[in-house]
C-alpha angles and dihedrals in degrees: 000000000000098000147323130222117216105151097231087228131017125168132250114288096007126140105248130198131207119191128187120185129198153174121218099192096220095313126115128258117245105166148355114197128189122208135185110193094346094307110113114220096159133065138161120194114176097202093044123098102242098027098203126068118184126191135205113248110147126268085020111120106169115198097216094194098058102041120091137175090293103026134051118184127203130209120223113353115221134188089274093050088076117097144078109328110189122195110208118189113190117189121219122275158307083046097029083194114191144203133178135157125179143211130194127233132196122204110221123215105205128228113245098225139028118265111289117228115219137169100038129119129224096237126032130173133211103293103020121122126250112206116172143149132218117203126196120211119251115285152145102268113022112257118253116242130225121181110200120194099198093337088314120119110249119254109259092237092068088053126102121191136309102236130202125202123211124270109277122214088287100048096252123139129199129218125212122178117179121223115211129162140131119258122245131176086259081068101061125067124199085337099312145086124221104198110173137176119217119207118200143173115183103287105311091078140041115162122161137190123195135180120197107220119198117220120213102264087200082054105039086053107047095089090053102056085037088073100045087053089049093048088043100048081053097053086052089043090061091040084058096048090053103046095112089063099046099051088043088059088046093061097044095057092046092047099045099066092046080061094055091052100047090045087047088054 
């Protein structure tokens, strides 16, 4: 065996290949046998008329015409086509020497719409608190949940859940994860807040939602300016203490040049 090709996801009602190569080293090929979950419901035989044999295992719709020795192709996936698919090579007498490896393949049942964002307000200041969830829509397998502050991934602690929800009628699950956090000026740029929700599964789906918050510029800024007054009113307080000495200066540099005019007189 020199590989075997499952795709590790494929979606509902999609054409799937599989494909098994070998190398027979100079020997002869007996057989090539196809199994789902230990049932066999393909087989090749070379010598055999016909040379292919299919069985019925469900969720298992082989397309005769387009399978060959290496490859076998099925026709509409469905949720009972997932599972452990095993390739098995056997070589001609008097050794009958065999090979075989698996994989295993999920059919994914996609969601319908992109992840919905609820709970969140259109305006938020420094220190209030941000409590929002993100849903995925029903699908097989749950979708996976990503929660982005201004394209950064959210720091876990702000995180709650995931949460699955039991499998409906159709054997579809939805996810929901929770995004809380208080809001601090870091959070803010250039006077708004991207919070977005990523919704995955594997590599066969990538849907995002995203809402735009303003934060209250009067408020963003009054720390800010806080500390300027306080630095200010300091400054003022020190002016006040040495007052003594400074007036004293003051009085030296203005007497001093009455003294040169009445000695130059």
């Amino acid at each position: 065996m020199t590989t075997l090709q499952i795709p590790q996801h494929v979606v509902l009602n999609e054409t799937v290949r599989m494909q098994c190569n070998f190398d027979l080293d100079q020997e002869t090929l007996y057989s090539v046998k196809w199994y789902k979950d230990g049932h066999e419901f393909y087989r090749y035989v070379p010598r055999d008329v016909p040379n292919v044999q299919t069985f019925r295992v469900p969720g298992v719709n082989v397309n005769t015409r387009n399978s060959t020795e290496i490859s076998v192709v099925l026709n509409n996936v469905n949720l009972t086509s997932g599972g452990r698919y095993r390739c098995e090579v056997s070589a001609e007498a008097p050794a009958f020497q065999t090979v075989s490896d698996h994989a295993d393949m999920t059919v994914v049942v996609l969601p319908d719409e992109g992840p919905r964002i609820t709970g969140g307000r259109p305006r938020y200041q420094v220190g209030e608190v941000v409590r929002m969830n993100c849903t995925s829509a029903p699908s097989n397998p749950a979708a996976l949940l990503t929660w982005f502050i201004n394209d950064d991934p959210a720091d876990n602690q702000y995180l709650k859940g995931p949460h699955l929800t039991g499998v409906d009628e159709k054997g579809l699950q939805t996810a929901v994860l929770g995004l809380e956090f208080r809001v601090a000026n870091e959070h803010f740029k250039q006077g708004d807040m991207k919070l977005k929700c990523l919704a995955t599964i594997a590599t066969v789906y990538l849907q995002s939602n995203e809402e735009s918050v303003e934060g209250d510029e009067r408020i963003l800024k009054a720390p800010v300016m806080e500390s300027r007054e306080t630095r200010a009113q300091s400054h003022t307080r020190n002016d006040l203490t040495n007052g003594g000495q400074i007036a004293t200066i003051l009085t030296w540099m203005i007497a001093v040049p009455i003294t040169w005019i009445i000695l130059a007189r």
